[in-house]
C-alpha positions in Angstrom: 0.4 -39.4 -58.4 -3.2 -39.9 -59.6 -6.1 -38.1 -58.3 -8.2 -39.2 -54.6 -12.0 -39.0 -54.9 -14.0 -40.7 -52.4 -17.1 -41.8 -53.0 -20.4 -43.7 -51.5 -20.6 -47.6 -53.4 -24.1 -46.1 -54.4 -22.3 -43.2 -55.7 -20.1 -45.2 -57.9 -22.5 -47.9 -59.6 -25.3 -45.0 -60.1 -22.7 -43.1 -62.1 -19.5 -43.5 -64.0 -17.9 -40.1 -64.3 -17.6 -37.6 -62.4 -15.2 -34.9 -61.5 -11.5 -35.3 -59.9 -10.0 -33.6 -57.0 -6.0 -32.9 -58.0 -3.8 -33.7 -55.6 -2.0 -30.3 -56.0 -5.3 -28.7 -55.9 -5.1 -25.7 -53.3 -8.2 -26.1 -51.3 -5.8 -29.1 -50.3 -2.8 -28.1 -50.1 -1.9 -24.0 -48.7 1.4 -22.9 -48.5 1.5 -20.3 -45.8 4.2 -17.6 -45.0 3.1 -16.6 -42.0 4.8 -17.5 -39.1 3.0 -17.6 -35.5 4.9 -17.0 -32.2 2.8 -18.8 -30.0 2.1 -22.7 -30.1 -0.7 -24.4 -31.5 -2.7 -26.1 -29.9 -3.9 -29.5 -31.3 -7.8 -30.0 -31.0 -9.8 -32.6 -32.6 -11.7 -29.9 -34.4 -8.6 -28.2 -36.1 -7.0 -31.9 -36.5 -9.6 -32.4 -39.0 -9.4 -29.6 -41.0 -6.8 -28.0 -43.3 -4.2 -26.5 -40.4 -1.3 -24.4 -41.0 2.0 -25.9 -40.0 4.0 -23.0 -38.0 6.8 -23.4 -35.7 7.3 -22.4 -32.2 10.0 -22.8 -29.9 11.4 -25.3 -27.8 10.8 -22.9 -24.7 7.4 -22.2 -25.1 6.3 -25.7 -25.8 8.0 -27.1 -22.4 6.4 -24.0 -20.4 3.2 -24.3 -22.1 0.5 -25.7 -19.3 -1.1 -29.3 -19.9 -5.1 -29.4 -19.6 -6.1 -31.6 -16.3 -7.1 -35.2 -17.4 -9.8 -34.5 -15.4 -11.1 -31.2 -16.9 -11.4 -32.0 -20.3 -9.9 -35.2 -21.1 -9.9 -35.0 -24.8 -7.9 -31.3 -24.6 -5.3 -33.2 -22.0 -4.5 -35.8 -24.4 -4.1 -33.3 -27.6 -1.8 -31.2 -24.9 0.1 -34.1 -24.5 1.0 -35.4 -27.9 1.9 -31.4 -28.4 3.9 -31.1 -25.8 5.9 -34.2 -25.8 6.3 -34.5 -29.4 4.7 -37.2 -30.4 2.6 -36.1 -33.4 1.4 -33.1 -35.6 -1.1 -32.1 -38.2 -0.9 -33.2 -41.7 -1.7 -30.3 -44.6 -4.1 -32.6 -45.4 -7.9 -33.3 -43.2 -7.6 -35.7 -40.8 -3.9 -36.8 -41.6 -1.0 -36.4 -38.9 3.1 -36.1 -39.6 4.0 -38.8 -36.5 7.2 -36.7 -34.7 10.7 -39.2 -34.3 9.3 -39.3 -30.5 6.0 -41.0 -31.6 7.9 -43.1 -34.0 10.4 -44.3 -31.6 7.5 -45.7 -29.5 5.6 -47.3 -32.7 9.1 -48.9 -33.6 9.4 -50.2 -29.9 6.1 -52.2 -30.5 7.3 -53.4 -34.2 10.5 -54.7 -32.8 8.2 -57.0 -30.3 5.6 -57.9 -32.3 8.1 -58.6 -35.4 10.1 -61.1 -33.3 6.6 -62.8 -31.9 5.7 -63.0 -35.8 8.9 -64.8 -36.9 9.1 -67.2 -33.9 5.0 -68.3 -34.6 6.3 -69.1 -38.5 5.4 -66.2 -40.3 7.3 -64.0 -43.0 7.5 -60.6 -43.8 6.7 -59.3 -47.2 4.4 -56.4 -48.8 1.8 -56.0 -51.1 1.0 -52.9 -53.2 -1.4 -49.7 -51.9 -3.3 -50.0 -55.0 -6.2 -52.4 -55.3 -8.4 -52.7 -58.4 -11.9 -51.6 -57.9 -13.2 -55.1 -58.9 -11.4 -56.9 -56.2 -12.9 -54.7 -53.6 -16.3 -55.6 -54.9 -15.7 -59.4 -55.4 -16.6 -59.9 -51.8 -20.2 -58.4 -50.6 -20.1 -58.2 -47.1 -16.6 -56.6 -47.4 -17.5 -54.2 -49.8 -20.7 -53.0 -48.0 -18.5 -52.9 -44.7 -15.9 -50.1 -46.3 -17.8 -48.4 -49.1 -18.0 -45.0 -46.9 -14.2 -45.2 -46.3 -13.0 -46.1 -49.9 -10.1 -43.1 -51.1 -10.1 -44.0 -54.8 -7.7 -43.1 -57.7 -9.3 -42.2 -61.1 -6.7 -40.4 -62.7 -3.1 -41.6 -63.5 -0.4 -40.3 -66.1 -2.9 -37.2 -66.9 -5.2 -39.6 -68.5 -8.7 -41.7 -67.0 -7.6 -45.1 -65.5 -9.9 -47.9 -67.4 -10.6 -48.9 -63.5 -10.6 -47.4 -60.2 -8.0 -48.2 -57.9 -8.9 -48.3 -53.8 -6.0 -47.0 -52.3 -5.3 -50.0 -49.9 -7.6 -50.1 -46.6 -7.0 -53.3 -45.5 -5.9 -56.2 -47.7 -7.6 -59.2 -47.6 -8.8 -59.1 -51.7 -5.1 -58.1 -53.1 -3.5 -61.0 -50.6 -6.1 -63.4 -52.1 -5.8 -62.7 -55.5 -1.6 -63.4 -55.0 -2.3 -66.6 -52.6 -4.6 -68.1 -55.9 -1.5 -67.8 -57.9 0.9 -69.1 -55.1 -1.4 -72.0 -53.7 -1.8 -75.0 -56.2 -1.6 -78.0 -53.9 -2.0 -78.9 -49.9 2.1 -78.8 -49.9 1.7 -75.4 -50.1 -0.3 -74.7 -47.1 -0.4 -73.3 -44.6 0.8 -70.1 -46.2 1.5 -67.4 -43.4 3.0 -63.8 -44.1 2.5 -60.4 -42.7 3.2 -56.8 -43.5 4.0 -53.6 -42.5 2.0 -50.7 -44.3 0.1 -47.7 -44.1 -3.6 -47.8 -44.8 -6.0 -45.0 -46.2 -9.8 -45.0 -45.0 -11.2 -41.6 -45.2 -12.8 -41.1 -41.8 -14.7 -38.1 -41.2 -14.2 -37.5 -37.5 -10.5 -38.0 -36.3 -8.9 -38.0 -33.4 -4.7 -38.0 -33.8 -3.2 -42.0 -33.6 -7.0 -43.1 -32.7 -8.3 -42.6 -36.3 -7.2 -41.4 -38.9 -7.3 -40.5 -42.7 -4.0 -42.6 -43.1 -2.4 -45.2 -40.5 0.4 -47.8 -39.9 -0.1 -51.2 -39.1 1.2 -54.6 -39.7 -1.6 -56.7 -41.1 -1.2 -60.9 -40.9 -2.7 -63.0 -43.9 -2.9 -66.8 -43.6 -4.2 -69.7 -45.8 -4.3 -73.5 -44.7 -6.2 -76.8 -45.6 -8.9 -76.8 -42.4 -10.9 -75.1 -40.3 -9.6 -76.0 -37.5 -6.0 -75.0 -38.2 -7.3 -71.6 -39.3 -9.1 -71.2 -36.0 -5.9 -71.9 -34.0 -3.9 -69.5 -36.1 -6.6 -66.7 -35.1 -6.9 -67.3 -31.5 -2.6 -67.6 -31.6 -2.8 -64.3 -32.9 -4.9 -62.4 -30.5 -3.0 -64.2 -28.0 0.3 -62.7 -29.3 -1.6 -59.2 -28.9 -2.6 -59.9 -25.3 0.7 -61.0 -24.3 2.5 -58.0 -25.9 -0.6 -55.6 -24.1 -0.1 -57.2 -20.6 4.1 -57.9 -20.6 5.4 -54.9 -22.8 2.6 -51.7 -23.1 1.4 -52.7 -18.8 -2.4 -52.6 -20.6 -4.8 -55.2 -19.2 -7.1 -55.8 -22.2 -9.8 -57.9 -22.0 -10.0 -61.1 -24.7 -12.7 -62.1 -26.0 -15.4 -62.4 -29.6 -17.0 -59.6 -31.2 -20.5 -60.0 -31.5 -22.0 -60.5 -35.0 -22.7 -56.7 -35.3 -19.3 -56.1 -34.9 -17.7 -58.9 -36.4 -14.9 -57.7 -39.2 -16.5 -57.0 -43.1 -15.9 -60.7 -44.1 -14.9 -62.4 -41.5 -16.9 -65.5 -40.1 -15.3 -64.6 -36.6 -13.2 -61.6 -34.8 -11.3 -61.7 -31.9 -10.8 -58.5 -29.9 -8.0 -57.0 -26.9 -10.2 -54.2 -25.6 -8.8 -51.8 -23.4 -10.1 -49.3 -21.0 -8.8 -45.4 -21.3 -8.3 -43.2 -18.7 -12.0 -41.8 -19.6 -13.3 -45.0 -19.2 -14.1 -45.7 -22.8 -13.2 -48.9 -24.9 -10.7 -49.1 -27.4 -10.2 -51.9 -29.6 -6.7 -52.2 -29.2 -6.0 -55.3 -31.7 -8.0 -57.6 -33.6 -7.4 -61.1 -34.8 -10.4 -62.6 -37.8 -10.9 -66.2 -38.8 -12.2 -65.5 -42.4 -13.8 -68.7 -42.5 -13.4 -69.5 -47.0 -15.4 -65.8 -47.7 -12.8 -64.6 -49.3 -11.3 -68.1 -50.6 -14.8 -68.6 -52.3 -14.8 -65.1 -54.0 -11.3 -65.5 -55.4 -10.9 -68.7 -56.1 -8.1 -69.5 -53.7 -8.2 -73.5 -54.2 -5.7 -76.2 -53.4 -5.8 -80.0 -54.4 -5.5 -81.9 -50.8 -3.9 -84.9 -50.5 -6.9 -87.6 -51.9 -6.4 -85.4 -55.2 -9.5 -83.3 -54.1 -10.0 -79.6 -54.8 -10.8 -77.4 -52.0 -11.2 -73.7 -51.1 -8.5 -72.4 -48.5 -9.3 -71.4 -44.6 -8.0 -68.2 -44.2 -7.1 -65.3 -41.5 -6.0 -62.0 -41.0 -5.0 -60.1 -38.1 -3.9 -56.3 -37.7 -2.6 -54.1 -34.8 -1.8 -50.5 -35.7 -0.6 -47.3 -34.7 -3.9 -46.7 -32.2 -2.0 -49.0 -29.7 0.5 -45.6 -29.6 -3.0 -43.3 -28.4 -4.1 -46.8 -26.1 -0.8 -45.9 -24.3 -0.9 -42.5 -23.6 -4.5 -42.5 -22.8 -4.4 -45.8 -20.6 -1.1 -44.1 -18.2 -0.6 -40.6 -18.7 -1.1 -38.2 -16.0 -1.7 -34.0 -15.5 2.2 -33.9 -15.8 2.0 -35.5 -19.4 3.4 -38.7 -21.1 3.7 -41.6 -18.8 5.5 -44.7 -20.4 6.5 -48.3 -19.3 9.6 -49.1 -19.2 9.9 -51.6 -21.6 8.6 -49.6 -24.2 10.2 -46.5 -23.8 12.2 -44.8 -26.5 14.6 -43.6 -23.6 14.4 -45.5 -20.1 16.5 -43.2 -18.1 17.6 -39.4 -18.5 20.4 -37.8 -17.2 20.9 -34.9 -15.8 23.7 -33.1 -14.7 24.2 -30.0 -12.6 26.2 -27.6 -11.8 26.6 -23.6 -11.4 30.2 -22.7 -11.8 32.2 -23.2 -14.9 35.0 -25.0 -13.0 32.5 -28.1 -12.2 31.0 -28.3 -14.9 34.1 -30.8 -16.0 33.4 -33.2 -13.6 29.5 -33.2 -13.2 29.5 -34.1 -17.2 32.7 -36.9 -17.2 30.5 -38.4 -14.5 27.1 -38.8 -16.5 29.0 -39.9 -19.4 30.5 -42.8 -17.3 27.2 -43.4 -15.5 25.9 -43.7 -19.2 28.2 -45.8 -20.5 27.9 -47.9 -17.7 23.9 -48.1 -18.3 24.5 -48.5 -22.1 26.3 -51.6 -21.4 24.0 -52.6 -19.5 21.3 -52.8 -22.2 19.8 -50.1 -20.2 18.3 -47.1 -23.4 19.9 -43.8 -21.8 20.5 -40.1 -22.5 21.8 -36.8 -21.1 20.6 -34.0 -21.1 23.6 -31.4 -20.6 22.3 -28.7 -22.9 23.5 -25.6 -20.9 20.9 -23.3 -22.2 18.1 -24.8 -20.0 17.9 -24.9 -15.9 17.7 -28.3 -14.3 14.2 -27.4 -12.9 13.4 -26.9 -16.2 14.8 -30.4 -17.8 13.2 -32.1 -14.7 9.5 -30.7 -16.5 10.4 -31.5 -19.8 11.6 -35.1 -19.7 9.1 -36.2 -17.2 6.2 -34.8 -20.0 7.8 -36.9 -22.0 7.0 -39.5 -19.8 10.7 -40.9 -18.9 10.8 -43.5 -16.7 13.8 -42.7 -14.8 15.4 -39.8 -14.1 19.4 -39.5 -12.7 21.0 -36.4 -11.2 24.5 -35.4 -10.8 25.5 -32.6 -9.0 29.0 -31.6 -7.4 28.6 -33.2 -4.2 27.7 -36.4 -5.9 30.6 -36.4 -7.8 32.4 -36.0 -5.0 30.6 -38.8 -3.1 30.8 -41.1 -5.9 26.5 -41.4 -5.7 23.4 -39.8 -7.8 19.7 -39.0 -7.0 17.1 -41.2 -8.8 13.8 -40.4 -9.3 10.9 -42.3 -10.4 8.1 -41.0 -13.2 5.5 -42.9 -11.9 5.9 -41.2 -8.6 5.7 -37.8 -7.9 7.7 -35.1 -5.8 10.0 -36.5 -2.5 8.4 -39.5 -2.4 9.7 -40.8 -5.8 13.4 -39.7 -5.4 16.0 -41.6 -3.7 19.6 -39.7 -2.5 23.0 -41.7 -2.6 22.8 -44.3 -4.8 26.4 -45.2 -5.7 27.6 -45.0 -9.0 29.5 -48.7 -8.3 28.6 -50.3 -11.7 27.2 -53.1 -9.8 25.3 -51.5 -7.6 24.1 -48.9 -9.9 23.2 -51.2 -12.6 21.3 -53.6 -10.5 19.0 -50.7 -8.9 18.1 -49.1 -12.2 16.6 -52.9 -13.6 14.9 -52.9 -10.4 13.3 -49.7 -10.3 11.8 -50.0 -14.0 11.0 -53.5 -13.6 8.9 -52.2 -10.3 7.5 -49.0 -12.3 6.2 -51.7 -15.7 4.6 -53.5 -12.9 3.5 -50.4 -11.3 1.6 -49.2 -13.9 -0.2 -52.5 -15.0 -1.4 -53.1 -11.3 -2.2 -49.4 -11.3 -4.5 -49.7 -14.9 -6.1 -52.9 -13.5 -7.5 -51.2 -10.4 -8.7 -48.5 -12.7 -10.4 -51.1 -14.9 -11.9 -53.3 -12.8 -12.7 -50.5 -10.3 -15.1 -49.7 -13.8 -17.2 -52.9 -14.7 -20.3 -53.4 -13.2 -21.9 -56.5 -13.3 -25.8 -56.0 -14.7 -28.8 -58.3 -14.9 -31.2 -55.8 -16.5 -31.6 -53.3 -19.2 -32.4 -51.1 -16.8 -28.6 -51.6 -14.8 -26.9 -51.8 -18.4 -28.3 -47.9 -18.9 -27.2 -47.2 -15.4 -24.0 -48.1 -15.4 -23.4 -46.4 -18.9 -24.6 -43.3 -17.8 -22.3 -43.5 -15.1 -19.4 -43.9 -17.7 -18.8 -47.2 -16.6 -18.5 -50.4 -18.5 -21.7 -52.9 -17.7 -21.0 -56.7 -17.8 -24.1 -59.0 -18.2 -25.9 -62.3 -20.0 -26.5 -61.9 -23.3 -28.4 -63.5 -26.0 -30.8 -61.5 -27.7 -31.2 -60.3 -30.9 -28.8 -58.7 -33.5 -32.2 -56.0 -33.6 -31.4 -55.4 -29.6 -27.6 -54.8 -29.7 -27.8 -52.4 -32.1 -31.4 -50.6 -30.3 -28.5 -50.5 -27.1 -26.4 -48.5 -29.5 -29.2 -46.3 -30.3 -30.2 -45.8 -26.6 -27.0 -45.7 -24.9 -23.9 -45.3 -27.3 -22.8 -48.0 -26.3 -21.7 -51.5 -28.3 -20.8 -55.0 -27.6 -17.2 -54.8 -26.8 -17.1 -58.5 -26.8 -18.0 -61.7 -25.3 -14.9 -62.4 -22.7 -12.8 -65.7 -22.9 -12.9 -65.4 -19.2 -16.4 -66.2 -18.5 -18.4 -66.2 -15.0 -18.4 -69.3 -13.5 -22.3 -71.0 -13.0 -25.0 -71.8 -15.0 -28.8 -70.4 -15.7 -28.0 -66.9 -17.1 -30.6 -65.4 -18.6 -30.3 -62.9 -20.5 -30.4 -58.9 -19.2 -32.6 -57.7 -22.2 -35.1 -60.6 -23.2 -35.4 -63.4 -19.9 -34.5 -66.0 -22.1 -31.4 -68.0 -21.1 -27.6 -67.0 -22.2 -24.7 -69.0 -22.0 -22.2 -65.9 -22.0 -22.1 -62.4 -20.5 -21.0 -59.3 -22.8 -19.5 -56.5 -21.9 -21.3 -53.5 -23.4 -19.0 -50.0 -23.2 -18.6 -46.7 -25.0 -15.8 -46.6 -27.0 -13.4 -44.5 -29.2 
């Protein structure tokens, strides 16, 4: 593989050569020996540098205590992707090894949004990671926009490439260069494909699945003969992303337009699902961009319409990634750990069976293995936990750190009574477990699809509360300040200045998260920082 060097664009036009990193070089890579007994704590600061990978045991881990959310909210969620597996450092800065656990959950969102993709007309395919240098430059704005993040290649086969390759951060110039070869007339149109890739943009502070050195995502690309049909593909799109947030993750974004300051490098408009963390702060959970003919006009990307006419494509694109897995903790975990809907859990309900003496330890497990069977059937994603070298107290901690949705016990008696105990994630102690529920197929298969329907709905009506609990409604500068001090999100008229958005960024920290689909009903707004009227409120938030 060639050599990385990232560079500033000013960097690169003011000079021509320069010196490679190898990729084998050791102040990149270490190999370490050593082997540390106790577990490693992620933190944001050693997740961006050059960390030892170590192992630990599976006994520590479990007993190892999880920060309080409310303590130190950034050390609770690194606790929590530790301790339930979900993720762990790269051996390079900023990168992360995403666990089978963490995978499972980014695979539950695929098999969604790949279905959503199909049924909307839309065709998987992929598109290589290396991008010439020249494409990258074709289009200004877009070039400007991800200069900072660019990971280049300058070195391939032991010899100087004639031209820089970006190592892919998006893919809007590759896809156009490939539709002007595919599109030649309107019969061709609309085009509409989407893949699923991994993505390089060398950020400099990192926070594990929020950002990254290297991601996954599944990034639409779409060409067709008007404006308006472009327009409806982008809004379908972002609609897709709110659907999947609201019925499937039990996240209540908020839809809506990024302002012009935060509109996508390239794009003449950017629809946004924000979401609201258990810290209060913003995340841009998914984003759908009518590209408007930018990148049409920098390519090339033509088609002859149907009075024998040439014309310049309408384009979009449209990306959700691998944050949505860091959305999900942060938006429903708790002090116990990992909290996850039901519909996109890896495992819906664990199994746990108990016993003391050797000579019921027969039944107990033939039991769970027909009460999982029975589940499995049922379409119902199960496992059991009969590992002998761990107490049941001890399994009770682990899975629900994990974030399990249900939780089944079977002890002796129930065996004998022909029932099990069932205990909810979502609420802890006595009040979330329920004795005697009979392990009658029927019976049993009906109240499990109740209980997780009633825990997804749970934890979206719980995350709504939260959010709207959150917003405050402002009129003034001075209330916009307010309210972000408070950690709150502020909700006002807006229509001043590009100049004034970005002095609110300065002051507060806080941006434009968008301009709302769902707008306040009434007229004569004016606007919270000049007087002058606005025809739309913004909602202005720190974010991640």
């Amino acid at each position: 593989m060639g050599a990385l060097r990232l560079h500033s664009l000013t960097s690169i036009l003011a000079s021509s050569s320069s010196t490679s990193v190898s990729a084998w070089s050791p102040s990149i890579f270490r190999r370490h020996r050593r082997v540390r007994l106790r577990p490693r704590l992620l933190t944001t600061a050693n997740f961006s540098a050059e960390k030892e990978v170590s192992p630990v045991t599976e006994d520590r881990r479990a007993k190892r205590s999880i920060t309080p959310r409310s303590q130190d909210f950034n050390a609770w969620y690194l606790d929590v992707i530790a301790n339930a597996e979900l993720a762990d450092y790269g051996p390079v800065r900023g990168t992360m090894v995403i666990r089978p656990y963490g995978y499972a959950i980014w695979e539950a969102i695929q098999d969604y949004l790949n279905v959503k993709f199909k049924e909307t007309g839309h065709s998987n395919m992929y598109f290589p990671q290396f991008i010439p240098y020249s494409f990258i430059e074709k289009e200004a704005s877009h070039v400007e926009g991800f200069s900072p993040e660019l990971a280049l290649v300058t070195i391939g086969g032991g010899k100087e490439l004639e031209e820089k390759l970006v190592v892919r951060p998006t893919s809007e110039t590759i896809v156009n260069h490939m539709f002007t070869q595919w599109i030649h007339s309107y019969r061709d149109l609309p085009l509409m494909v989407n893949q699923w890739a991994n993505v390089t943009r060398w950020e400099m502070r990192t926070k594990p699945f929020i950002r990254t050195l290297e991601f996954l995502w599944q990034e639409g690309h779409t060409a067709h003969a008007t404006l308006e049909e472009a327009e409806k593909e982008a809004l379908q799109m972002i609609d897709v992303y709110t659907k999947f947030a609201y019925e499937e993750a039990a996240i209540p974004v908020i839809v809506g337009r990024k302002s012009k300051v935060e509109t996508f490098a390239g794009a003449s408009k950017t629809y946004t699902i924000e979401a609201m963390m258990g810290d209060r702060k913003a995340l841009q959970a998914g984003t759908s961009h009518n590209l408007g003919q930018n990148f049409s006009h920098a390519f090339g990307t033509q088609f002859t319409d149907e009075n024998g006419q040439r014309q310049h494509v309408w384009q979009t694109s449209w990306a959700i990634s691998t944050r949505f897995v860091g959305g999900i903790i942060m938006t429903h975990g708790d002090d116990t750990g990992l909290l996850l809907p039901p519909k996109i859990a890896p495992i819906q309900v664990i199994i746990v069976p108990i016993w003391k003496k050797d000579d019921e330890k027969t039944g107990v497990i033939d039991a769970a293995l027909s009460v999982k069977e029975v589940l499995k059937t049922a379409g119902i994603k199960v496992k059991i936990d009969d590992s002998d070298q761990r107490t049941p107290g001890w399994k009770y901690n682990f899975w629900e750190m994990k974030g399990i949705p249900l939780r089944i016990e079977i002890g002796p008696r129930d065996v004998s009574s022909g029932s099990v105990v069932i205990s909810r994630r979502d609420v802890p102690g006595k009040q979330g477990k329920v004795f005697g529920i009979s392990m009658e197929a029927s019976v049993l298969v009906a109240y499990v699809k109740d209980k997780l329907d009633e825990i997804q709905s749970s934890l979206l009506d719980r995350a709504t509360s939260f959010r709207d609990s959150n917003i405050v409604d402002v009129n003034s500068y001075d209330e916009l300040k307010a309210a972000i001090s408070e950690g709150k999100w502020a909700r006002g008229p807006w229509s001043a200045s590009d100049k004034d958005e970005l002095r609110v960024k300065e002051e507060t920290g806080a941006t434009i998260r968008c301009f709302p689909f769902e707008q306040p009903e009434g007229q004569n707004k004016a606007c919270l920082m000049t007087g002058n009227p606005a025809e739309e409120v913004a909602i202005f938030a720190k974010s991640y």
